[in-house]
VOBAFI-76276 format. One line per 3 residues: their letters; for each residue x negated, y, z of N, C-alpha, C, O. Coordinates in steps of 0.05 Angstrom, whole numbers, plus 5000, padded with zeros to 4 digits. Each point is the difference from the previous one (the first is absolute). Layout:
<atoms>
a = X Y Z X Y Z X Y Z X Y Z  ...
</atoms>
This chain:
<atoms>
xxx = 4983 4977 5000 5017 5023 5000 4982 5025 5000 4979 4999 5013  5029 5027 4971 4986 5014 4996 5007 5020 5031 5018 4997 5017  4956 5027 4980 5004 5012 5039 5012 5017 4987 4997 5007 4976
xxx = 5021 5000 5045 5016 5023 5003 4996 5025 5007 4996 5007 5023  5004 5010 4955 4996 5024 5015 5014 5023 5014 4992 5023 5000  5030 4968 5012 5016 5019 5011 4996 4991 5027 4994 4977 5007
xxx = 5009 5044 5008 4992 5001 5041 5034 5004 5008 5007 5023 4996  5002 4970 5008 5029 5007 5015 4998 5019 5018 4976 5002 5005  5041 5020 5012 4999 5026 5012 5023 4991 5023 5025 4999 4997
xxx = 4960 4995 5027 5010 5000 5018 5007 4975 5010 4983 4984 5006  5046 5010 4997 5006 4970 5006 5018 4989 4980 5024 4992 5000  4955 5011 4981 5014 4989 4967 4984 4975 5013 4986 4999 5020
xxx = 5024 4976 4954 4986 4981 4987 4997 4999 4973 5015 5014 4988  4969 4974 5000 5004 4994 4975 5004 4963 4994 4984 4985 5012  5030 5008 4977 5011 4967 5000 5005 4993 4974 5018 5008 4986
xxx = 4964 4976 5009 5000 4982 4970 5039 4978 5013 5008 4995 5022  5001 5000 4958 5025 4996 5006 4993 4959 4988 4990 4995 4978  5018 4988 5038 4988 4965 4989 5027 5007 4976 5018 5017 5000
xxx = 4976 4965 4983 5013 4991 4987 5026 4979 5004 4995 4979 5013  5026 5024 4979 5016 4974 5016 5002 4979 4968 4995 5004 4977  5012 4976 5038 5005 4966 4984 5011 5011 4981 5017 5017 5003
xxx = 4975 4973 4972 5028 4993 4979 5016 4986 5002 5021 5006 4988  4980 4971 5026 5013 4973 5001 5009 5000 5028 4992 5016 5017  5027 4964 4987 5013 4996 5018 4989 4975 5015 4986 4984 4988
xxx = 5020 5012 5042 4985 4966 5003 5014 4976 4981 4989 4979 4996  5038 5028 4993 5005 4977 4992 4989 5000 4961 5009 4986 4982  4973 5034 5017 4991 4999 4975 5017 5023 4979 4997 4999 4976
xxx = 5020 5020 5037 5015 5009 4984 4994 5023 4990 5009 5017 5016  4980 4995 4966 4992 5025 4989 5002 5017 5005 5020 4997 4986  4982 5035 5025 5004 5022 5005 4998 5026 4988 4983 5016 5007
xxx = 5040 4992 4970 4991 5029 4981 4993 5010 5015 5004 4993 5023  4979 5035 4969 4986 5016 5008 5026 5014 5013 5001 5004 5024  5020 5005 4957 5026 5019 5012 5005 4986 5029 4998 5015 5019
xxx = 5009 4952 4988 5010 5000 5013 4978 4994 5028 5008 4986 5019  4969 5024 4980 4976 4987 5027 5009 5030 5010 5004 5020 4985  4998 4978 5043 4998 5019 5017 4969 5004 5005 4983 4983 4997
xxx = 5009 5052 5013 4962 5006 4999 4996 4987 5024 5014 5005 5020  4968 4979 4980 4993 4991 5022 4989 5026 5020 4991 5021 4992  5014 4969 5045 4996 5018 5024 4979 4989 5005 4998 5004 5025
xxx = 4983 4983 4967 4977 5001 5006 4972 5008 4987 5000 5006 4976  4977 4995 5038 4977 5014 4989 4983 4998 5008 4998 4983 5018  4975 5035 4975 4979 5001 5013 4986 5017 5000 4987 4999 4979
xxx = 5006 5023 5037 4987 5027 5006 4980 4995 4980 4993 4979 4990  4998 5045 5004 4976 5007 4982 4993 5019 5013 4976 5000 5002  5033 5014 5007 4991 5034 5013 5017 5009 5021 5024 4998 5004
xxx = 4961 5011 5006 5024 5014 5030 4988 5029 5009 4976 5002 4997  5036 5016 5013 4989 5022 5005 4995 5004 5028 5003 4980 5014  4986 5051 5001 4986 5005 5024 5024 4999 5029 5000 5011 5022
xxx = 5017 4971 4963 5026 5006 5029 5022 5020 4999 5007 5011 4979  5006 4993 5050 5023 5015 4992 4990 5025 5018 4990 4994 5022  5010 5027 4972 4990 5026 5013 5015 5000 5034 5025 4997 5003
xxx = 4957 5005 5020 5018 5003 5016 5013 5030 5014 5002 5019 4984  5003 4983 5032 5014 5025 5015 4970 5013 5009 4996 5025 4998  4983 4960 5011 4988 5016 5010 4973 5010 4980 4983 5016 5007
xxx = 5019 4968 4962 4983 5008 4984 4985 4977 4991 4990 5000 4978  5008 4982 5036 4988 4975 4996 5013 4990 4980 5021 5011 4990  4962 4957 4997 5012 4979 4988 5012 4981 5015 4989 4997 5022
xxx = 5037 4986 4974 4997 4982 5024 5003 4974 4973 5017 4998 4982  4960 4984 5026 4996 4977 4982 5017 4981 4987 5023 4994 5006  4960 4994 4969 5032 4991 4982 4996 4974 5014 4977 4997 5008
xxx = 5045 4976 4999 5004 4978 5002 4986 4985 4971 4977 4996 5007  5025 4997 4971 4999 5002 4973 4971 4997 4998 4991 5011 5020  4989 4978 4963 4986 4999 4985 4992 4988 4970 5012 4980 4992
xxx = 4972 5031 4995 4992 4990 4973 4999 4974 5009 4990 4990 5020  5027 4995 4951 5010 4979 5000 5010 4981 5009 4992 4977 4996  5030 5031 5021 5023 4995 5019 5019 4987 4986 5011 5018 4988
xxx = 4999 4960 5007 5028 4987 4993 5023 5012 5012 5001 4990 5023  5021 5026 4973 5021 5001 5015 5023 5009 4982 4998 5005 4976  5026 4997 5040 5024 5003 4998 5009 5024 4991 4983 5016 5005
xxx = 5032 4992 4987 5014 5029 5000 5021 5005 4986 5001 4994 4977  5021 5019 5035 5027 5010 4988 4997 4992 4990 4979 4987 4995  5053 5017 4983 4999 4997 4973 5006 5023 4978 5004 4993 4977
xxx = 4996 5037 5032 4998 5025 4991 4979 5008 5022 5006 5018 5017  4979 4975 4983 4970 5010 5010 4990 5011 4977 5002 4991 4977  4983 5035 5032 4979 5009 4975 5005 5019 4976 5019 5014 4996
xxx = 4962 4984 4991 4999 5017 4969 4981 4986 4989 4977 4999 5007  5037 4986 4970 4988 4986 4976 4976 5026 4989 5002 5024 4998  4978 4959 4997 4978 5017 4988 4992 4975 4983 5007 4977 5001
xxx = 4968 5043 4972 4985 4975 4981 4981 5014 5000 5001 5024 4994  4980 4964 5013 4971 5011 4995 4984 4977 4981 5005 4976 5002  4974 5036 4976 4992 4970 4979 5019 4987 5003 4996 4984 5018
xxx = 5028 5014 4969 5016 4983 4993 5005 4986 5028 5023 4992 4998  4968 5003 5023 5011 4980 5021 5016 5023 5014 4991 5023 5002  5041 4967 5009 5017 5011 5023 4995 4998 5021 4991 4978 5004
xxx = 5011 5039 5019 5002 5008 5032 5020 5009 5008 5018 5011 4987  4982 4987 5026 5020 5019 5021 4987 5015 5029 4988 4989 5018  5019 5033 4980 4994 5016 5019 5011 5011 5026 5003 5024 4999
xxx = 5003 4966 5023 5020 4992 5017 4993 5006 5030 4977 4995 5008  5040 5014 5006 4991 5011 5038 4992 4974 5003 5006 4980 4986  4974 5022 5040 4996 4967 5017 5019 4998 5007 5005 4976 5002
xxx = 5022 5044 5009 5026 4987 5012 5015 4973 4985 5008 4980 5011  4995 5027 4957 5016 4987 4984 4987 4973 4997 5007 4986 4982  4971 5004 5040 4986 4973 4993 5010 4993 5020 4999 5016 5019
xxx = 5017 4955 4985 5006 4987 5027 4988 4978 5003 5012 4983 5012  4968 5012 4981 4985 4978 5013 4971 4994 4980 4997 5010 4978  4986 4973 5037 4977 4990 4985 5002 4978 4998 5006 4988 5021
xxx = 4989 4997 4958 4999 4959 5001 4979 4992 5013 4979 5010 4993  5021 4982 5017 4978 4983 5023 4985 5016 5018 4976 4996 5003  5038 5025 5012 4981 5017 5015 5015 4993 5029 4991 5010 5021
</atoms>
């Protein structure tokens, strides 16, 4: 995968989005119209936190290349070189796979 050059601003992420199945378990095909976008992913980039009250950063949960979860109107579709992201608060992520 090529590096990314965008830094996220604040308590963004940036999230390569997995791909979901074409097929079904019982072997059954899936048009593109009818696959829902898959809610899962994996960080590529995360930014310096969420600004606090008293001026500080207070630290992201989240790191580069993190498996996790998120909404399913999480984000803003972006394309950078042809590959999509999404650009999304750490709030809109609810969980990590195996953390």
């Amino acid at each position: 995968m090529a590096k990314l050059n965008i830094k996220p601003l604040g308590e963004k992420v940036i999230v390569k989005r997995i791909e979901a199945d074409e097929k079904t378990a019982g072997g059954i095909f899936i048009p593109d119209a009818a696959r829902e976008k898959p809610k899962r992913g994996v960080i590529r980039a995360i930014g310096t936190g969420r600004l606090l009250d008293d001026g500080s950063r207070g630290p992201m949960q989240l790191k580069k290349n993190d498996e996790v979860f998120f909404t399913s109107y999480a984000g803003t579709e972006i394309k950078v070189d042809s590959e999509e992201y999404l650009i999304m608060d750490e709030s809109d992520i609810l969980g990590v796979v195996g953390a």
